[in-house]
C-alpha positions, 0 to 999 in steps of 0.5 A: 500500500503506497501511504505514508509509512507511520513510525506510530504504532497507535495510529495502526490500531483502528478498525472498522466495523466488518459485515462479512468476514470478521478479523478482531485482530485489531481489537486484540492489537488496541486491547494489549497497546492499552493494557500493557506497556512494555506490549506497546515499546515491544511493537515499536521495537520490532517495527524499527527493527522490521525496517531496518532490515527491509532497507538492508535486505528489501528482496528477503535473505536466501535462507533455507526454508523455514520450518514453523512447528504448530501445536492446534488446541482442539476446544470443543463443547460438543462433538460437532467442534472436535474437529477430525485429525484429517481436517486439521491436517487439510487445513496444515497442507493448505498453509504449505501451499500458500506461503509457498507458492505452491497453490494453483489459483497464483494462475488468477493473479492478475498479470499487473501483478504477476511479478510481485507474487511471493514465495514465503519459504515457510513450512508448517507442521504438525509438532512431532516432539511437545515441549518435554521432548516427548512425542506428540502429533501436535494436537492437544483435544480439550472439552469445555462447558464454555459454549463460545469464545470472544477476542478476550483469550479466554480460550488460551488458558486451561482455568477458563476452560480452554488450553494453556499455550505451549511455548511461543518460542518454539511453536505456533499456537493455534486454538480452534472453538466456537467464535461467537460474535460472528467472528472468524478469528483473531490473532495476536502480532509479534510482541505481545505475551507469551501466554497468549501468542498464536491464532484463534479460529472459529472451527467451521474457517479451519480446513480446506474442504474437509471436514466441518468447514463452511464456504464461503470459508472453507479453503483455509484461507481464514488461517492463512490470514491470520498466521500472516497477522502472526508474522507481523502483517496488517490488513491491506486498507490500513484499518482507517475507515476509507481515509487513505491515510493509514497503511499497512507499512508494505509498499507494493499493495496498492492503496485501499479504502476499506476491506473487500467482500466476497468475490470481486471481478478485476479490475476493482477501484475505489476512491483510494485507487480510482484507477485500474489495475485498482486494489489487490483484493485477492492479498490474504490480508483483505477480506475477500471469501477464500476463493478470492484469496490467493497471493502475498507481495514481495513486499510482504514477505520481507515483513515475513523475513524479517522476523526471523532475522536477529531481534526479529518476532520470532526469530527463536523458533529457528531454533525449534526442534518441535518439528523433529521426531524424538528417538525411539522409546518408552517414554515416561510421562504422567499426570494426576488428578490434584496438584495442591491437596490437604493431609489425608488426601488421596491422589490418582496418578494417569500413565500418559507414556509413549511407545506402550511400556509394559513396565512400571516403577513409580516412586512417591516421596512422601506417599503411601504406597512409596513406590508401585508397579501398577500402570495407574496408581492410586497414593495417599499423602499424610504429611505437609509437605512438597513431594517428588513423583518419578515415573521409569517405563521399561520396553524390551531392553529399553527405560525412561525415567520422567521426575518431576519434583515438587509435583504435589503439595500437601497443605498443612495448618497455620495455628491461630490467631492470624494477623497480616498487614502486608507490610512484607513480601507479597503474597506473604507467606502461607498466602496464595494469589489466583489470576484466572485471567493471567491479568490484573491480579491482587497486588501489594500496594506501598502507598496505602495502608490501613488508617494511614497507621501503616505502609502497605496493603493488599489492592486490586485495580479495576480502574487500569485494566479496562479488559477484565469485566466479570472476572473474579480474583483471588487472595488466599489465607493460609488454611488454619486451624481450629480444633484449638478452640475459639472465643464464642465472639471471635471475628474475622476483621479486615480494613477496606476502601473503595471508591466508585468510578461512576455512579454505575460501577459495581465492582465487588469484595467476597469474603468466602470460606472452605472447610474441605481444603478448598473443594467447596466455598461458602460466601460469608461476606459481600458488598459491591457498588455503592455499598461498598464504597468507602469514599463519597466522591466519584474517581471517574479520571484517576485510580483511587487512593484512599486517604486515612479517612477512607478506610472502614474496619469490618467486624462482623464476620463471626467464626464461633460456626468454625470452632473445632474445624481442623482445616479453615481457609478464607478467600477475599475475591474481587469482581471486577465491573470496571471500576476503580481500585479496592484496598485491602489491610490489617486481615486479624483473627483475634482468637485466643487459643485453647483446647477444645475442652471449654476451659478458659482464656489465657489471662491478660496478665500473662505474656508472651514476646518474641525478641528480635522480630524479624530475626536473622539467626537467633531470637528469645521467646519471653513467658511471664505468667501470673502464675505457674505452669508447666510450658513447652515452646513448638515451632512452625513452618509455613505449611504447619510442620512442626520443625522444632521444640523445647520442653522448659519444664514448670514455671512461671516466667521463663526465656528460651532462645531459638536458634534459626540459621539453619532455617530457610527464610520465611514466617514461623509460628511459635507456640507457648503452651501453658497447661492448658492454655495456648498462644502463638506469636509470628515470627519472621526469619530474614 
């Protein structure tokens, strides 16, 4: 397209409204350019580097060809959407043809253009070898209860239902499901995250006349399209909307207006080139039906090219060996129904070795049973903990063995009270944050605490991220335990401030429960909206910062329902409406510990300190009781192991020094059980 070449990738980013065929691979483009940063310095980047190879290579480098390993994930809710092997294949052979080519129809270029139809050099395949070097055909099939998918990438994370990526540095990711909204798919351009990098496709676009694929979108093309958005090529109008402004930064295709629908006869003019030969409708990057599509330019292709080069897109996959057959095996390889567990819990572990083993040796540390011969075993896990899982698989003559370490943990219990102002690492230890999403997450903020008494808090901008309507976030506690015996008035009290965007905006805090190691949740708490709001004024044009006043203490979240429970787990989850930020501060349970035998509180006058806190190596635990009692000192690791302890015989006050150098650095509990009565300090180990 002969336009002025923008060095400014903002202006690359508007779209039109399409009628026939749907690309929303601009929208993704603005989405990322508005959501992060670095997405935005990455294009302009690659765009200097795309130019500066072009002026020093502007007919491409003679390389060998270039070989493009595909992983397709397969994300279907019904059997109609999980397409054959044979139509992904069709649809495999297709990309080989165009982006060599190899494809008959280049005998329809017109013979103005005939001298600027390109040969990419650029072969694709199914991947022979995933990303463990273990066997693979390159397809990866996923059922969903998610019936459709939009542009958000949703489809590319398996904790929304669709399939986490394989790595973007070694494979071409596509995703083939249900597109709603009329879209035929999306792609994201050379730059953006890893997670996300790849193709989308509506599962009717993906194939060439095999399968479930329907005209006027059943040559491939629509693939075809995309993977050249993946390799860093626009739409031929410029996305302007008709203005003749825009560009697609390729000089050979002429000068468009808007996309092309359908089947257009040549000569095609518009008000952008009124004069024949017109527009190159028949570029893969327009919108014609497939049958129209036929050609890349020269010029095109230098883009192409220009991605494998040094700082190029994708030059890494070069390196890539996913088109390349492992040896011979077995293959050891396995996976399990649960990662993250609770003590007692059972887990059920699935053979997916390659090359038929016909003998098992599995090992589980901290496991019972500790080892197996069975193809699918069946192990119970005790102790808190982080364990290994090695699997060897024997044929003939032949062994592989696969270990993965610290494959499953074992959730113990955090003794009470708990009380966490995120005034260090976040999360803090024995807490946890879940992103479904892979975007904006619970964070820790350094400007804001509680009633201006502290430094930090925990925080969820709903205001920045304008691409996360109807998600839920997560923050964890540590799973505690409460067999020790509670208050009948104990309370979960949290601080919190929010403040609306608009009048409209309902973003929400839960406060949710487990008592089954999480496998249930139930909601205790809830407030959004209005209701929420700590802060009378609306924020409409800056994330809010709450003053000192802003904030408000809730107390009101009774636990005498829990007392006697030995596993409890809390959840602060947001959703987000768009809005403005929600803070987070000073999480207590003020609950003083003791067994679960009704007798009474530990006295006001008996203390308990821990001396220095934070501690690098040694630290003293200091007892003053109003009267005597036989006292033993406990030390606990973040899971609830106990890593250490000290019978100081009866007394009434009394000093212990604890050495920790030889511990990791993280929080410990201790605990001074007097008689009967119970108490635990935190205690930080630099």
């Amino acid at each position: 397209m002969k336009k002025i070449l923008l060095g400014a990738i903002a202006l690359l980013s508007m779209h039109g409204a399409m009628a026939q065929r749907t690309c929303n691979t601009m929208n993704v483009h603005q989405r990322l350019l508005e959501a992060y940063p670095q997405y935005a310095a990455n294009r302009a980047a690659l765009e200097q580097q795309t130019q500066s190879y072009a002026a020093h290579q502007p007919h491409g480098a003679q390389r060998s060809v270039i070989m493009i390993p595909v992983v397709v994930h397969v994300i279907y809710n019904n059997a109609a959407g999980n397409i054959s092997d044979a139509q992904i294949q069709s649809q495999i052979t297709r990309l080989n043809l165009d982006y060599h080519k190899l494809n008959a129809d280049t005998a329809s270029v017109p013979a103005v253009w005939d001298s600027l139809i390109a040969d990419c050099n650029i072969q694709f395949c199914l991947a022979q070898r995933d990303p463990n070097g273990l066997p693979t055909n390159g397809i990866v099939r996923v059922h969903t209860t998610v019936s459709s998918w939009l542009d958000d990438d949703k489809v590319k994370y398996t904790a929304q239902g669709g399939d986490d990526a394989w790595p973007a540095s070694s494979y071409l990711n596509i995703w083939v499901c249900d597109l709603g909204q009329s879209l035929l798919g999306y792609s994201q351009f050379p730059g953006g995250p890893a997670a996300t990098d790849g193709c989308v496709i509506l599962n009717t676009a993906f194939g060439d006349r095999t399968g479930t694929v329907q005209a006027p979108y059943d040559l491939g093309r629509t693939v075809s399209h995309e993977v050249g958005h993946w390799l860093n090529l626009y739409h031929t109008w410029g996305d302007d909307n008709g203005a003749c402004t825009g560009s697609d930064l390729v000089a050979d295709t002429p000068n468009e207006a808007d996309a092309n629908y359908g089947a257009p006869a040549f000569p095609l003019t518009d008000n952008c080139s009124p004069n024949s030969p017109g527009v190159m409708f028949m570029n893969y990057m327009d919108y014609s039906d497939d049958v129209a599509l036929y050609m890349f330019t020269k010029g095109q292709n230098v883009r192409i090219q220009a991605n494998f080069a040094n700082g190029g897109g994708h030059a890494s996959i070069l390196n890539s060996l996913g088109c390349v057959a492992p040896g011979g095996g077995p293959y050891a390889n396995f996976t399990a129904d649960k990662l993250n567990i609770c003590a007692g819990d059972a887990v059920q572990f699935t053979d997916m070795s390659f090359d038929t083993p016909t003998v098992y040796q599995w090992t589980f540390a901290g496991g019972t049973p500790a080892t197996s011969t069975d193809v699918n075993p069946l192990v119970t896990y005790n102790t808190p903990g982080t364990y290994d899982v090695t699997l060897t698989v024997t044929k003939d003559t032949s062994s592989n063995t696969k270990t993965i370490n610290g494959y499953i943990t074992v959730k113990g219990t955090t003794p009470l009270p708990l009380a966490e102002g995120f005034e260090g690492t976040f999360p803090p230890a024995g807490w946890s944050v879940v992103n479904p999403d892979n975007q904006t997450a619970w964070a820790q903020k350094t400007t804001a605490g509680g009633f201006g008494l502290s430094s930090n808090s925990a925080y969820l901008d709903n205001y920045t991220q304008q691409n996360i309507r109807g998600q839920y976030d997560y923050l964890y506690t540590p799973v505690l335990d409460f067999t020790q015996g509670i208050t009948a008035d104990s309370k979960l009290k949290f601080d919190y401030a929010y403040a609306q965007k608009r009048s409209t905006s309902r973003d929400s805090l839960f406060v949710q429960y487990s008592t089954d190691c999480g496998a249930t949740w139930f909601t205790l708490w809830k407030k959004g909206g209005a209701g929420l709001a700590t802060a009378h004024a609306l924020y409409g044009n800056s994330v809010f910062a709450p003053a000192d006043t802003n904030w408000v203490r809730d107390s009101t979240i009774s636990l005498a329902a829990m007392d006697g429970i030995a596993g409890v787990q809390f959840a602060f989850v947001n959703l987000s409406n768009h809005g403005n930020a929600i803070y987070l501060d000073n999480v207590n349970i003020d609950a003083v510990v003791q067994p679960h035998t009704g007798v009474t509180t530990i006295s006001e006058a008996a203390r308990v300190s821990v001396v220095p806190n934070p501690v690098k190596d040694r630290c003293a635990v200091f007892v003053e009781l109003p009267q005597q009692a036989n006292i033993s000192l406990a030390l606990y690791n973040v899971i609830g192991q106990q890593v250490w302890s000290h019978d100081l015989g009866t007394t009434g006050s009394t000093s212990q020094s604890i050495d920790l150098s030889g511990y990791p650095a993280g929080v410990y509990t201790v605990r001074v059980q007097a008689g009967e009565i119970a108490y635990t300090r935190k205690v930080v180990k630099e």
